[in-house]
DOVO-470173 format. One record per residue (C-alpha): residue in three letters; x, y, z. Coordinates in steps of 0.05 Angstrom, whole numbers, plus 5000, padded with zeros to 4 digits. Example, Ala and Ser with C-alpha at 12.3 -4.5 7.8 and 13.67 -1.06 7.14 Angstrom:
BEGIN
ala524649105156ser527349795143
END
This chain:
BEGIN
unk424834735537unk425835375505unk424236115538unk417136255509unk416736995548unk415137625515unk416738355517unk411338665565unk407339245525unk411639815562unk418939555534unk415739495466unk413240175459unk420040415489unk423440035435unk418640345376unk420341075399unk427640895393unk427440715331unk422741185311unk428141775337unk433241435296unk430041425237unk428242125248unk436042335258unk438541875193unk433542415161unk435143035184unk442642835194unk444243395236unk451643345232unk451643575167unk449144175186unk443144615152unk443844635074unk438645205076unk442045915066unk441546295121unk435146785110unk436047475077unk435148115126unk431048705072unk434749365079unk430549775115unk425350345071unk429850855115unk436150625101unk438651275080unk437051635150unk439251025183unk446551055156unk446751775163unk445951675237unk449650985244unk456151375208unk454451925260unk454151465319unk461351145290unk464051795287unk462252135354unk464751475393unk468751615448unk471550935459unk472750245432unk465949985460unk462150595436unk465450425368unk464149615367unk457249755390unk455450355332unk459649855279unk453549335279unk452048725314unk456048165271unk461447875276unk466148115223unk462748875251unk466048765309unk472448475281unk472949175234unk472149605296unk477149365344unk481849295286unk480550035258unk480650385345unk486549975346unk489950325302unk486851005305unk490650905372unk497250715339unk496051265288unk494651815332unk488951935292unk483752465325unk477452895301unk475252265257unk469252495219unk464051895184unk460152295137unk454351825094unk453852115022unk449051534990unk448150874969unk446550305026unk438150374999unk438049674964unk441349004967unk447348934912unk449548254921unk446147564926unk447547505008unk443048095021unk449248635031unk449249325012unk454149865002unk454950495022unk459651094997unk462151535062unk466752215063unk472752025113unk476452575141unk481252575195unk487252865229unk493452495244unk499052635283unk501852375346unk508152095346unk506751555286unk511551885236unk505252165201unk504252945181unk500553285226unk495253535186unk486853425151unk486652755115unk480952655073unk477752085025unk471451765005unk470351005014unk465950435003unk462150115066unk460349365056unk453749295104unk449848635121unk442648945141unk440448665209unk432948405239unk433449055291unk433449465221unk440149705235unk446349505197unk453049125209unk460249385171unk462748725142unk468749025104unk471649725072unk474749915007unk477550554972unk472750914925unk475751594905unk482251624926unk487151234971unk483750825036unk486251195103unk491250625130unk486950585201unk481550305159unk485449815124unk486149315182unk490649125239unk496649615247unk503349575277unk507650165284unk515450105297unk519550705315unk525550895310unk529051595323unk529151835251unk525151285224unk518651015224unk515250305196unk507850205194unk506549415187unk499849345148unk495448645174unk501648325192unk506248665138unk513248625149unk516648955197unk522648755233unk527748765179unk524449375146unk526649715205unk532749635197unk533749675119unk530050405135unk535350725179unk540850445130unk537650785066unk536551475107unk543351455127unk545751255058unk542251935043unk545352425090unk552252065065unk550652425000unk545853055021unk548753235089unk543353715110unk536753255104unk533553345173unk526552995154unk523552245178unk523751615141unk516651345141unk515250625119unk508550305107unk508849555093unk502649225076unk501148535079unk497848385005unk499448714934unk492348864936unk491949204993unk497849624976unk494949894911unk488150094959unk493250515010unk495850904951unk489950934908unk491250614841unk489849984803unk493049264818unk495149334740unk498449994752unk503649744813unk504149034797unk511249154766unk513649604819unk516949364887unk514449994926unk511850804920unk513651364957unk506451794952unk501852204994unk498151725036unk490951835061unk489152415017unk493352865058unk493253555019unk499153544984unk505253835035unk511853515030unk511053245109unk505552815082unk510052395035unk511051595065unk513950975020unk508550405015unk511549724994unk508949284947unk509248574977unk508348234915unk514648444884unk518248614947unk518447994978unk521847584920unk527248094928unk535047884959unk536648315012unk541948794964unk535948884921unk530349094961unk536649505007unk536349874937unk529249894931unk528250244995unk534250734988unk531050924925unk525151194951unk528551465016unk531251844958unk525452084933unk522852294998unk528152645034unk528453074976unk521353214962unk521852984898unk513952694892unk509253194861unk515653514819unk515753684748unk522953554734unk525353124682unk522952384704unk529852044685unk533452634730unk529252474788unk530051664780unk536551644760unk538852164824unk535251634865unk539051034833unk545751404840unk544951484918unk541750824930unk548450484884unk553051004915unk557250474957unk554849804916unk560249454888unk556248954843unk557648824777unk554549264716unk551048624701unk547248534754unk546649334760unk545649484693unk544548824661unk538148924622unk539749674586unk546749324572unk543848744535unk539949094489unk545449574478unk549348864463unk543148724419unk543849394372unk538849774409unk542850364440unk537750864464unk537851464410unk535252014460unk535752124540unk529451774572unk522352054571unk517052014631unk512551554591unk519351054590unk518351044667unk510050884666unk509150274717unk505549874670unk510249904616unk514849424581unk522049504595unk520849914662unk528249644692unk532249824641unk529450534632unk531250564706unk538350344688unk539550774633unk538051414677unk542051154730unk548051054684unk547351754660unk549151874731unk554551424741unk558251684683unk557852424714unk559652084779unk566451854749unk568952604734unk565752984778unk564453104850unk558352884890unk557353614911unk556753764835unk551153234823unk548053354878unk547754164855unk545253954790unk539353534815unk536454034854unk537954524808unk533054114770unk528153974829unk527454714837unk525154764765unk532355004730unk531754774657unk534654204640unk539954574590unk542055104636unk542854604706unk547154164664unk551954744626unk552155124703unk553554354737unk558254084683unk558754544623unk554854024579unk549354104532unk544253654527unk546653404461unk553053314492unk550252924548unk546552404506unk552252254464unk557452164520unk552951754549unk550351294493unk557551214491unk558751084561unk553150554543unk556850204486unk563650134530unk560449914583unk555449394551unk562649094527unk564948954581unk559448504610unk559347824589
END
């Protein structure tokens, strides 16, 4: 005979709440997580006074957990602030001054975040390679207002100007006795290093009696370069680095560092981007930045030290000016500045033809000679008087020696 016993009233109520939870799970499905946004802090009425005295607080902290704690309670806040002490640290940087000028009052963005524009002064120094000196620029805060009515720093940007490098994330700083390499958010470093101490000495070869430092900055994004040295994406995208004043230092020769362009510089061979940084150490050894000397003087100077020892072929040196001298197009006139603008068409061939201009002085005259003539130049000599005092040529002279120089050499390339 079959069991005929039932479920006592207790076990059967059990069993309904059971499935009752389970249903109720299936519907909320938990696991998933919320697909409600996560609510929208106001900014404050007082946001205004508020900054002015969070950007106070940020700037009279006196150490890394008086700077998380003024940066706002998030997480990315606290991410920015042990990332920018960090490398005040590595920086040397001292006297840091936060100063809010406006913006911050209402919310610009769907998420509820605001921005905020703040004066950014400080002094750097130590022993990071950097000019002792007043750096100063205006940025843009990203802030998430918070439920306490205070705000959080989720991210910074330049605004007017370049963005001081101890803002712009994690740094690294390698030294060397004459040479110094500042790796950017994991930039790279290690063989910059030593690329850096070959193109300074590649420089005293040439100019015996440079006594300054090589300083390096080495970013980790394209984007982030063109933010250290305050210009457009568009305006460096064709250009593998920049020697510049960085920071909005005021100007003095110290201040000048050469910021790669990881974009470019990366898909570089290692004779290439050798090249690339000789260049520049070039350019800074000799204070050439700020100058108003003839454009194709200063590049093609640059070129001629940075080439001095290479033994590669004129094709691979020269090969784009040579094939459109190959092509009918021999340049008529010595280059102009506006054939050296970074966003033009053609920019490595106007760098070849100035360089060639040099290379054909090079072959009858002495390297004390050029090197008289470019800072002949650099000191503001006119370009007719350095080159009749340096090699007894007039300028017409030089651009038709040269656009023959071109034509000979074009024919021997294949």
């Amino acid at each position: 005979m079959a069991d005929q016993r039932r479920l006592s009233p207790n076990v059967t109520a059990a069993l309904v709440l059971v499935l009752l939870g389970a249903a109720l799970l299936l519907w909320q499905r938990p696991w998933e997580g919320s697909s409600e946004p996560d609510a929208v802090v106001e900014v404050p009425a007082n946001a205004s006074a508020l900054l002015t005295q969070q950007f106070r607080e940020l700037s009279d902290a006196t150490s890394e957990s008086e700077f998380i704690a003024a940066a706002g309670a998030s997480s990315a806040a606290r991410t920015f602030a042990r990332d920018a002490w960090s490398a005040r640290d590595a920086l040397g940087a001292r006297d840091v001054d936060l100063r809010y000028i406006t913006g911050g009052e209402v919310a610009d963005r769907a998420d509820g975040s605001t921005q905020a524009e703040v004066e950014v002064s400080w002094m750097a120094g130590g022993d990071s390679g950097l000019a002792e000196e007043r750096r100063t620029a205006t940025v843009k805060f990203r802030l998430d207002p918070q439920a306490d009515e205070t705000f959080a720093v989720r991210s910074v940007t330049a605004s007017a100007g370049s963005l001081p490098i101890w803002l712009a994330g994690k740094v690294d700083v390698h030294k060397q006795a004459e040479t110094t390499v500042i790796a950017v958010d994991g930039g790279v470093a290690g063989q910059i290093d030593a690329m850096t101490a070959r193109a300074r000495a590649a420089v005293v070869d040439v100019i015996p009696d440079v006594t300054r430092k090589v300083v390096v900055v080495s970013p980790h994004t394209q984007d982030q370069m063109a933010q250290l040295v305050g210009r457009k994406v568009d305006d460096i995208k064709q250009i593998a680095a920049v020697t510049t004043n960085l920071d909005g230092s005021n100007g003095s020769a110290c201040g000048i560092v050469i910021v790669l362009n990881p974009a470019v510089f990366a898909t570089m061979d290692d004779r290439a981007a050798q090249v690339v940084v000789t260049h520049e150490a070039t350019h800074l050894l000799t204070s050439a930045v700020g100058t108003s000397a003839e454009t194709w003087v200063v590049e093609g100077f640059a070129d001629f030290v940075a080439l001095h020892d290479d033994d590669a072929s004129l094709s691979l040196s020269a090969g784009q000016v040579l094939a459109e001298v190959k092509a009918g197009k021999t340049p008529r006139r010595l280059p102009s500045s506006a054939d050296f603008a970074s966003s033009g068409h053609g920019l490595g061939a106007s760098y070849e033809a100035a360089w060639m201009i040099f290379r054909m002085l090079g072959e009858t005259h002495s390297d004390a000679d050029i090197v008289a003539f470019y800072e002949d130049v650099l000191g503001g000599t006119k370009l007719s008087r350095a080159l009749e005092k340096s090699f007894g040529l007039t300028v017409d002279q030089l651009t038709t020696d040269w656009r023959r120089y071109l034509v000979k050499s074009a024919s021997t390339v294949s």
